[in-house]
N, C-alpha and C positions, 0 to 999 in steps of 0.2 A: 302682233303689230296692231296698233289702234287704227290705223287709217283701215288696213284689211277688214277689221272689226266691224267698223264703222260702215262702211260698204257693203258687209254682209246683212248689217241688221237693215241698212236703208232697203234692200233689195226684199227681205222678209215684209217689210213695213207696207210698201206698195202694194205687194200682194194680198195682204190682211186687208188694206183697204178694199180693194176689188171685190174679194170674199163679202166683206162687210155690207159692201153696197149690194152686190147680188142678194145677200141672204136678210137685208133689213125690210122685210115687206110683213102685209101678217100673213103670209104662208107660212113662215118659221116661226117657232118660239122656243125660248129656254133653250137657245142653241150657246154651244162653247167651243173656244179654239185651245189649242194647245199648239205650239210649238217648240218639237226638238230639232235641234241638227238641220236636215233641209224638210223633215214632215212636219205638215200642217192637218194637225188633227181636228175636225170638225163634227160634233157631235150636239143631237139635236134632235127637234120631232118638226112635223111639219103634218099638214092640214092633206095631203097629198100625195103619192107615190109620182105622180108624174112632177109637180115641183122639187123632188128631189132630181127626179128624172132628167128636168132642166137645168140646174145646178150643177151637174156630172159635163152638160153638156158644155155650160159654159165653163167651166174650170179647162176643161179639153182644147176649147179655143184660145186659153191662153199660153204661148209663148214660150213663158216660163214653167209651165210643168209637165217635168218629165213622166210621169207616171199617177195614176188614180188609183186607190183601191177603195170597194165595197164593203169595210168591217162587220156593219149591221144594218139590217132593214128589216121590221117588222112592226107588225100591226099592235094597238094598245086603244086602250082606252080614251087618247088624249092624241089620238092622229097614228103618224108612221113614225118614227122613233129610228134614226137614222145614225152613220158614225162612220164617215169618208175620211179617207186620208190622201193629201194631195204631195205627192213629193218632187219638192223645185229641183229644176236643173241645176247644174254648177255655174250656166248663164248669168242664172238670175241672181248670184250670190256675189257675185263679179264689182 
């Protein structure tokens, strides 16, 4: 059904925005999203361990997601090199 559709992608949309805005600072760089199904893959380096650290924390106070996971976090050359996975509720799909 297109309205369903439609609803599901407005509910992804909002949350990318959120994402976007936390993550557009220059703490981050060469960050990328992905989204399947209800995960939202975030992958990316940052100047930081603890701005990622705050990133985790704000994703947590939103609403809409159900679950965080830690894929990768390690040191490089070019900062912390990170790779979260944020998966929305059925709420937020609504």
């Amino acid at each position: 059904n297109i309205d369903a559709v439609s609803v599901e992608a407005a509910g992804k949309v909002e949350f990318l925005k959120e994402v976007l805005t936390n993550i557009n600072t220059s703490s981050f760089a060469s960050t990328t999203l992905n989204v399947n199904n209800n995960n939202v893959t975030i992958d990316g380096q940052s100047i930081s361990v603890f701005n990622v650290g705050t990133l985790v924390d704000q994703l947590k106070e939103n609403p809409d997601v159900a679950a965080i996971s830690v894929d990768e976090l390690s040191s490089s050359d070019q900062g912390i090199r990170f790779k979260l996975t944020a998966t929305l509720a059925d709420s937020a799909l609504q």
